[in-house]
C-alpha positions in Angstrom: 25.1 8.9 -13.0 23.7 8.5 -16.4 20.9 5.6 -15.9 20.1 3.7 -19.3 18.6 0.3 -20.1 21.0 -2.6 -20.0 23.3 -1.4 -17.1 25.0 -4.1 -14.6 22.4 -4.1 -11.6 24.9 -4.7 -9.3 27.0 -1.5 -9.9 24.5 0.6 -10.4 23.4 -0.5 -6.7 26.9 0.3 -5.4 27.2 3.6 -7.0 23.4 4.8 -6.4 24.6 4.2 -2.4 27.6 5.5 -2.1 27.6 8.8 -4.6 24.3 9.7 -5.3 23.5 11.3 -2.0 24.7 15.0 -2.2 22.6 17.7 -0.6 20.6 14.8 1.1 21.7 15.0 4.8 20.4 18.7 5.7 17.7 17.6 7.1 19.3 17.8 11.0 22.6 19.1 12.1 23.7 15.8 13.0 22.9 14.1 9.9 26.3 14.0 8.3 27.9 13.1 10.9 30.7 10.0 10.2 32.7 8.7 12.7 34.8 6.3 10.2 38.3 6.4 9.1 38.0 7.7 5.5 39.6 4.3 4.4 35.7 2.9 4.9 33.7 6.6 4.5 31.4 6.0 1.8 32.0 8.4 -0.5 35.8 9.1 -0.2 36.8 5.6 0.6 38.0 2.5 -1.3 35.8 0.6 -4.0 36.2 -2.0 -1.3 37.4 -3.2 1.5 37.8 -6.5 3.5 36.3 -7.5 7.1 37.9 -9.5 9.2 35.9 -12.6 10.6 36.3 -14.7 13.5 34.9 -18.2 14.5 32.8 -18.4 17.4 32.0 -21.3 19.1 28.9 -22.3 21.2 30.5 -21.2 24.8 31.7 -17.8 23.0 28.3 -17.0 21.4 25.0 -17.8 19.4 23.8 -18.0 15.7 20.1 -16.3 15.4 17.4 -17.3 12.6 14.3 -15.9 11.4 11.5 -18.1 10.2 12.2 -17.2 6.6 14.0 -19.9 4.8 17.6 -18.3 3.1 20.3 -20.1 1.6 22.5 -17.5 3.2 23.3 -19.3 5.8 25.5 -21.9 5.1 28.2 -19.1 3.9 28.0 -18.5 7.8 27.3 -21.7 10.1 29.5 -24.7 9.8 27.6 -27.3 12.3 28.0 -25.3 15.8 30.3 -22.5 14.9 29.8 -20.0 13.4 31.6 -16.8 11.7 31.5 -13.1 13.3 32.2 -10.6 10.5 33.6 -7.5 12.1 33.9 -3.9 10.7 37.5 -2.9 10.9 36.8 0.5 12.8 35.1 -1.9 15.6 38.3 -2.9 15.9 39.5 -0.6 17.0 37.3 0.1 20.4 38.6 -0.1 23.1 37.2 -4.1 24.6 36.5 -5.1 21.7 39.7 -7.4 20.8 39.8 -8.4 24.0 36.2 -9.9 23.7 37.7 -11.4 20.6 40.7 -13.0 22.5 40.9 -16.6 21.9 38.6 -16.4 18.9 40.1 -18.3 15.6 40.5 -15.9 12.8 38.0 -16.7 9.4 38.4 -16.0 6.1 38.1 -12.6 4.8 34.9 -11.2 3.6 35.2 -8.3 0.5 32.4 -6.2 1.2 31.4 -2.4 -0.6 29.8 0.0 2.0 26.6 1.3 1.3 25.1 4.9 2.6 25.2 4.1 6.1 29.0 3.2 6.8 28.1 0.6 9.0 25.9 -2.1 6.4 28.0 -3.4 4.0 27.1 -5.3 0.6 29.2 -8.8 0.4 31.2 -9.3 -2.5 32.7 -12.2 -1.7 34.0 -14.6 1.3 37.5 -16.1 1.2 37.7 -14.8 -2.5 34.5 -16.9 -3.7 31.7 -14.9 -5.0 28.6 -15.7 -2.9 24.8 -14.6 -3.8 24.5 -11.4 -3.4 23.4 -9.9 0.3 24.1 -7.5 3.4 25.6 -7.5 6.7 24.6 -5.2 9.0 27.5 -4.9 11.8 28.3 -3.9 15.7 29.6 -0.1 15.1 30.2 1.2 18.3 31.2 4.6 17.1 28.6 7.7 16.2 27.0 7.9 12.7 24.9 11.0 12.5 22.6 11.0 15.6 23.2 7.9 17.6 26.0 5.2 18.6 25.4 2.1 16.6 25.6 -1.0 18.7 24.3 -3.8 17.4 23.5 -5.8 20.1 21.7 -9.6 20.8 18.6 -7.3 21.9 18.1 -5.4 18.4 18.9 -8.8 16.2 16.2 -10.5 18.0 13.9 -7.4 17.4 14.9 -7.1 13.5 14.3 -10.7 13.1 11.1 -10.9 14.5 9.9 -7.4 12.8 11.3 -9.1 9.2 8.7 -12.3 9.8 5.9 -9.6 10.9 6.6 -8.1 7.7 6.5 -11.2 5.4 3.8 -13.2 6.9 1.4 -10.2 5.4 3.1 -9.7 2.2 5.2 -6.5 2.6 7.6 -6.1 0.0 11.0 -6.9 1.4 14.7 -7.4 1.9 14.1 -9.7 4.7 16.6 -10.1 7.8 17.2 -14.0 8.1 19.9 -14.1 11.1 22.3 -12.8 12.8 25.2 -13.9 15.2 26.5 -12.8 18.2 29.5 -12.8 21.1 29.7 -13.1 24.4 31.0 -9.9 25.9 30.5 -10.7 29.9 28.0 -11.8 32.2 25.0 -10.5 30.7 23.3 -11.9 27.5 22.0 -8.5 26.5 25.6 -7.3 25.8 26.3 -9.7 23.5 26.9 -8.0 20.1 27.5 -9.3 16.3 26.0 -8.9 12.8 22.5 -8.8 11.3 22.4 -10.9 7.8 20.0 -9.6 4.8 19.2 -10.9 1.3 19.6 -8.6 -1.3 16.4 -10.3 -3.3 13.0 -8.5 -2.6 10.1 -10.9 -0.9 7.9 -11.5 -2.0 9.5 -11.8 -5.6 9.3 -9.8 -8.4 9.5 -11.8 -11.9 12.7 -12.4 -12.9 12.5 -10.6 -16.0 11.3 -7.5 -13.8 14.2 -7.8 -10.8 17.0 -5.6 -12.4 17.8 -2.7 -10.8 17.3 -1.5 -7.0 18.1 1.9 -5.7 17.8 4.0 -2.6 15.2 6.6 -2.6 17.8 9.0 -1.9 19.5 8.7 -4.8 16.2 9.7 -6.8 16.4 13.6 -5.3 20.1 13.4 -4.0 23.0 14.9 -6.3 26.0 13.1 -8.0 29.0 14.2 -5.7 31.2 12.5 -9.0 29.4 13.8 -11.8 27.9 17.2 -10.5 26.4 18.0 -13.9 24.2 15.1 -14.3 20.8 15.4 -13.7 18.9 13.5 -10.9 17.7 10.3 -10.9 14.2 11.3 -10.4 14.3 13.2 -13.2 16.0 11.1 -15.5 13.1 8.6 -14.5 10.4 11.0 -15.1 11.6 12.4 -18.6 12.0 8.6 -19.9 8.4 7.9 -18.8 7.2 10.4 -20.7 4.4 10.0 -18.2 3.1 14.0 -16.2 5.8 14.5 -13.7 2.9 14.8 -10.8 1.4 11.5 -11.8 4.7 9.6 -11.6 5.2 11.0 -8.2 2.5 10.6 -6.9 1.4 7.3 -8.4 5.2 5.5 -8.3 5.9 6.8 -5.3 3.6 8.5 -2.8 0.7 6.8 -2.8 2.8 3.3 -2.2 4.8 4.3 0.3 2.2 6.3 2.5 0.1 2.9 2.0 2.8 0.7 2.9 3.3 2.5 6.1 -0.3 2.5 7.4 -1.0 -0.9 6.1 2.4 -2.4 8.2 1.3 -0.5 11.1 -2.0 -1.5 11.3 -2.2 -5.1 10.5 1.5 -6.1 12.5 1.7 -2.8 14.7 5.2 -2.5 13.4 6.5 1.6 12.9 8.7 0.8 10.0 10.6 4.1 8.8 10.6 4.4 5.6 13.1 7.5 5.2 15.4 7.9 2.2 17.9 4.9 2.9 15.2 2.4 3.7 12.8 2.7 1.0 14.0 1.5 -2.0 13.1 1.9 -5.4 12.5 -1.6 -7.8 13.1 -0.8 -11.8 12.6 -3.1 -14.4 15.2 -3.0 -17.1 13.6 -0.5 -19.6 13.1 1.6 -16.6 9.3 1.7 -17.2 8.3 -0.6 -14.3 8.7 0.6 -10.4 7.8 -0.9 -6.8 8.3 0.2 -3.8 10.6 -2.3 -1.2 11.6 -1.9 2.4 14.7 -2.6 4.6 16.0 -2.5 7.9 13.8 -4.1 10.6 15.5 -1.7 13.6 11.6 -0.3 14.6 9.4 0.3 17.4 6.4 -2.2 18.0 3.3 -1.0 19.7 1.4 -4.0 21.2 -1.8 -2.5 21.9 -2.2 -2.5 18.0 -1.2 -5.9 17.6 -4.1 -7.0 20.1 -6.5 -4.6 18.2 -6.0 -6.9 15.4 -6.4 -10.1 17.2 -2.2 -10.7 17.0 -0.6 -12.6 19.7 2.8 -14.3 20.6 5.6 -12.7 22.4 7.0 -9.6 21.7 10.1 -8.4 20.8 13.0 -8.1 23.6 13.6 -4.7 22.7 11.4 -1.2 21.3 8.5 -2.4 22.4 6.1 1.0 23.3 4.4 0.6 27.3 7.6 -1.3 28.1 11.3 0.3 27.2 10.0 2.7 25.2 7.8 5.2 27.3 7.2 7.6 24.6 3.4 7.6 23.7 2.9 5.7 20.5 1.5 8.7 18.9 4.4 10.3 19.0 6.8 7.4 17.8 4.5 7.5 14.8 5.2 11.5 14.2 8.6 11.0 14.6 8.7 8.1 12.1 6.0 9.8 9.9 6.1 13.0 9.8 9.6 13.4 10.3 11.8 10.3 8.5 9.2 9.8 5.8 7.5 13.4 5.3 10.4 16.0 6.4 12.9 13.8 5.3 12.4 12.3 2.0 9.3 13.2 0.2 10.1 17.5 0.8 13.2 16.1 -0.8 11.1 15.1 -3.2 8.8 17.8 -3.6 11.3 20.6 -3.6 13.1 19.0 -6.5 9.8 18.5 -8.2 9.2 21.8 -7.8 12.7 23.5 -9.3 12.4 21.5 -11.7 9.0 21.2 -13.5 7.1 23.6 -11.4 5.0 21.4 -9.1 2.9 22.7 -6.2 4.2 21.1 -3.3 0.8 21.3 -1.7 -0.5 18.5 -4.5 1.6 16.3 -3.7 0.9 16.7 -0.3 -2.8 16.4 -0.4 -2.3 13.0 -2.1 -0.2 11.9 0.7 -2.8 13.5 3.2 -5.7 11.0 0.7 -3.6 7.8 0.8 -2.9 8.2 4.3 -6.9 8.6 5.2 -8.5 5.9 2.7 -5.6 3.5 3.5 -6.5 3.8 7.5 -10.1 4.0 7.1 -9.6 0.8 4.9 -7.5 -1.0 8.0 -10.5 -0.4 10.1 -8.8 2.7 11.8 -9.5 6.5 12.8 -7.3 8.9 10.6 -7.6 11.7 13.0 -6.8 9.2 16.5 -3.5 7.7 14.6 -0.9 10.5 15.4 -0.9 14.0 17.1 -2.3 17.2 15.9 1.4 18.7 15.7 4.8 17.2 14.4 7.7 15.6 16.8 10.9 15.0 16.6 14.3 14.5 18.5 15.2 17.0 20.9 18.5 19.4 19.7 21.2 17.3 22.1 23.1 13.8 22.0 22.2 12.5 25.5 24.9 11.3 27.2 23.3 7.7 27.6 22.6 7.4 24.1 18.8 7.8 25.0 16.4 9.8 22.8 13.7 11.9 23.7 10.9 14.0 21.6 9.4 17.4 21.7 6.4 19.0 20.7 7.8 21.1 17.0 4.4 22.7 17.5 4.1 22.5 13.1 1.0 21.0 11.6 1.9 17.8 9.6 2.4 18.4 6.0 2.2 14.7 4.4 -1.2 13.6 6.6 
């Protein structure tokens, strides 16, 4: 993809997501991994599709808010019902229609899927354009690593991460509801949707908010147009700023700041890897910020009392109560790993191919964000995280639960 002032935001969006990730999954032997009927895959599917919805009712199920205000909802709640978008290939479980029996069917919503399969950007509903936003859905099928239920559980958690996140000014796309049904006896089964805006918080001017994109689609290749070169390069070359300074200024610094200051002042892990950090451009592509999605994180509380936080907790990835990893660790894995291994060597290798940049600068100015940005929080760089790296064992459990091990590697990016 050719990126030039004046393109529709909207489909550059679409396409960044769904063909600009080539050569950007190697990072685990799992990691391209799509159990979806290629009808819905991403990058060989259809321009769009449509999701079938279904109206529940107060005995079949519940509608979930945030505290952030969204006008989103009223395309979703109707008084005390409510509609259950549904991804087709969840359908097609086995329990899942059955859950479903009795249900009224809604009106079709046309969705395009983004990078993940399973989050979908909403065209329209019942053939009406509606502001633009994302549902997050129940997938109870594997997508790279992990099964991706989408229970009451993990709404609740997402939610309440999202007004963590806005209350201290993070930049963005907050998660506003959710709903969910009944599926037996026990609350905690219940599955459904997440629901997103599309519109960073806190806002950008309106002149600025054009354009959007993944941060994978800055390194990743153009499986459509294999000759055309990368985003990030594209970006760098009309900036006509040093390649090392727009790296590290636009986009390593921020993030690696972002991360510690989230941390630190909510005690929320966010994990900002190459699908959930975003990139904001103005329209002459001149102008950048950094945005977050995707609320699915682990929440240490002894950091929250640290900084004088309290309230209840989450009902789910809370660390000391179902997670019994030690928070150090979490924070490798979600450091080191998502955001260091994962996206900014993406970064740095491309960097390097293509205008000769020494990897080891732009680490060391990760490595100086991350120590003045926790020294600034009131916190001990070298107490944070573990000497050494970790990371997901080599096997899918059987129960779906993770575990970590020791990689024995220094940490690269801290």
């Amino acid at each position: 993809m050719m990126l030039t002032p004046g393109a529709d935001p909207a489909a550059v969006w679409w396409y960044a997501e769904r063909y600009l990730g080539d050569g950007t999954r190697t990072y685990s032997r799992y990691a391209d991994d799509l159990e979806i009927d290629p009808r819905y895959h991403p990058q060989r599917g259809e321009d769009r599709f449509t999701l079938p919805t279904f109206q529940i009712t107060p005995d079949r199920g519940s509608y979930l808010t945030s505290r952030t205000d969204s006008t989103l909802h009223q395309f979703y709640r109707d008084g005390d019902t409510f509609l259950l978008p549904v991804h087709p290939e969840t359908l097609t479980v086995p329990g899942v229609k059955q859950c479903l029996a009795g249900c009224r069917p809604g009106p079709p919503v046309e969705v395009v899927p983004s990078a993940n399969a399973r989050t979908v950007f909403v065209l329209a509903i019942d053939g009406k354009p509606v502001p633009p936003h994302f549902l997050k859905l129940h997938y109870p099928k594997r997508l790279s690593r992990f099964t991706r239920r989408l229970r009451r559980p993990v709404i609740a958690l997402q939610l309440w991460v999202s007004d963590q996140l806005m209350q201290i000014g993070a930049p963005l796309l907050p998660e506003v509801g959710g709903g969910v049904v009944y599926d037996g006896d026990d609350p905690d089964q219940a599955w459904g949707f997440l629901l997103r805006e599309a519109r960073p918080r806190p806002p950008v001017p309106a002149a600025a908010a054009t354009y959007l994109l993944p941060w994978f689609a800055l390194y990743g290749g153009d499986v459509r147009y294999r000759s055309h070169p990368r985003l990030l390069e594209q970006l760098v070359d009309a900036s006509g700023e040093p390649p090392h300074r727009w790296l590290i200024d636009r986009l390593i610094d921020p993030v690696v700041r972002l991360w510690v200051r989230v941390l630190l002042r909510t005690g929320c892990a966010i994990e900002p890897h190459g699908q959930n950090t975003l990139l904001g451009l103005t329209a002459d592509l001149h102008t950048t910020w950094v945005v977050y999605r995707d609320c699915a994180v682990y929440v240490d509380p002894r950091i929250r009392t640290a900084a004088g936080l309290g309230g209840e907790l989450p009902p789910r990835n809370v660390i000391g109560q179902d997670v019994a990893v030690p928070a150090g660790q979490v924070f490798s894995l979600v450091y080191d790993s998502f955001l260091g291994h994962h996206t900014l060597a993406y970064l740095a290798r491309l960097a390097q191919q293509r205008w000769g940049l020494d990897p080891g600068e732009l680490q060391a100015a990760a490595r100086h964000a991350f120590t003045t940005q926790v020294i600034t929080e009131g916190g001990d760089p070298a107490a944070l995280l573990p000497p050494t790296v970790y990371y997901y064992t080599d096997q899918l459990p059987d129960d779906g639960r993770w575990q970590l091990t020791d990689t024995g590697q220094p940490p690269q990016w801290r």
